[in-house]
C-alpha positions as CSV (number, residue, x, y, z in Angstrom):
1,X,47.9,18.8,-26.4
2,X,51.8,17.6,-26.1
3,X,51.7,16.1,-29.7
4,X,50.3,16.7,-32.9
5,X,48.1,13.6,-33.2
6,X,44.9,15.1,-35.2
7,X,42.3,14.7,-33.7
8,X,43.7,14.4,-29.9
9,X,42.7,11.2,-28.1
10,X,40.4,13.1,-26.2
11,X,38.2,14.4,-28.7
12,X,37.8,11.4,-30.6
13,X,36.7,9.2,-27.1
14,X,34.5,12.4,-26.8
15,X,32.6,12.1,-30.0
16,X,32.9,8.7,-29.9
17,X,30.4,8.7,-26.7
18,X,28.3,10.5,-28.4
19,X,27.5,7.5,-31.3
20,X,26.4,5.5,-28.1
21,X,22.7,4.6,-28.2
22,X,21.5,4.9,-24.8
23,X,21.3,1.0,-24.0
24,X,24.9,1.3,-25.5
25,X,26.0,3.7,-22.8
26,X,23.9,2.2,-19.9
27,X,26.1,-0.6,-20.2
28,X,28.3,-1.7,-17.2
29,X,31.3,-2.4,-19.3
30,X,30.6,1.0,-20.7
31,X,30.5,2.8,-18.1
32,X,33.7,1.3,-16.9
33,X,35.8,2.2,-19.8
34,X,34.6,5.7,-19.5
35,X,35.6,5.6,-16.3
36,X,38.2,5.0,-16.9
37,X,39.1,6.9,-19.5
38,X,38.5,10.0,-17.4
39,X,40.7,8.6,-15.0
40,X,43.5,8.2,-17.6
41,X,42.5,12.0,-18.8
42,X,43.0,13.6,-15.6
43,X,46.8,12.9,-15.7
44,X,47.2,15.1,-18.6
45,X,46.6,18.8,-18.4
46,X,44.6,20.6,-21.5
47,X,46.4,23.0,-23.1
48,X,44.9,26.4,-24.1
49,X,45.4,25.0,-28.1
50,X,43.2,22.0,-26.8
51,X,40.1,24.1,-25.6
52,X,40.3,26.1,-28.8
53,X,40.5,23.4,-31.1
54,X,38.3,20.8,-29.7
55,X,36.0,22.7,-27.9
56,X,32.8,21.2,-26.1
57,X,30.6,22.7,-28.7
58,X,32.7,21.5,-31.6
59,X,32.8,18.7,-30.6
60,X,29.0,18.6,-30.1
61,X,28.0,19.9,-33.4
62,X,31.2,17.4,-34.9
63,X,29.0,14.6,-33.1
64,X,25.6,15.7,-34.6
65,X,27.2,16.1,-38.2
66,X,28.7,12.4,-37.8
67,X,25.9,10.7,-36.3
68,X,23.5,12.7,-39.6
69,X,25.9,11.3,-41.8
70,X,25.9,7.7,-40.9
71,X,21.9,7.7,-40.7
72,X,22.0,9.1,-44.6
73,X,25.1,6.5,-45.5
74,X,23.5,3.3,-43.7
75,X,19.8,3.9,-43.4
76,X,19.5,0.4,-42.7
77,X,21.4,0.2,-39.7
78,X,19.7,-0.2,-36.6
79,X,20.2,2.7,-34.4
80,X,18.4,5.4,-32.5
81,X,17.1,8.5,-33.6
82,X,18.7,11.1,-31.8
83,X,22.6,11.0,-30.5
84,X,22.4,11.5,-26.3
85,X,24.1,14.7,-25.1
86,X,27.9,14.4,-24.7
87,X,29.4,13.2,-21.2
């Protein structure tokens, strides 16, 4: 992490996958931008500070608490039950 953006870019594309509903994610267009995203991502190298802070599990359990929290805020909205598992 070169800067100190809060969250980094990388954890917010991360947990913003994981608000995708599967149709959402199964999507070409989708699956493009994640492409290239990780594309994009590879150019940078994680620092130590990174893994700490945003790690996979965090992140994870960050995604769960968000996605609860919009189900209890909006429970209205259309969406599916369960968040899918992180990329």
């Amino acid at each position: 992490m070169g800067s100190s953006d809060y969250p980094p870019d990388a954890a917010r594309v991360c947990v913003c996958a994981l608000a995708l509903t599967p149709d959402q994610a199964a999507e070409a267009s989708t699956k493009h931008l994640l492409e290239e995203w990780k594309e994009y991502s590879r150019r940078f190298s994680d620092s130590q500070f990174y893994r700490d802070a945003c790690a996979e599990n965090l992140l994870k359990q960050l995604g769960r608490v968000v996605f609860a929290e919009i189900l209890l805020a909006m429970p209205k909205l259309k969406k599916t039950k369960h968040p899918r598992p992180i990329l």
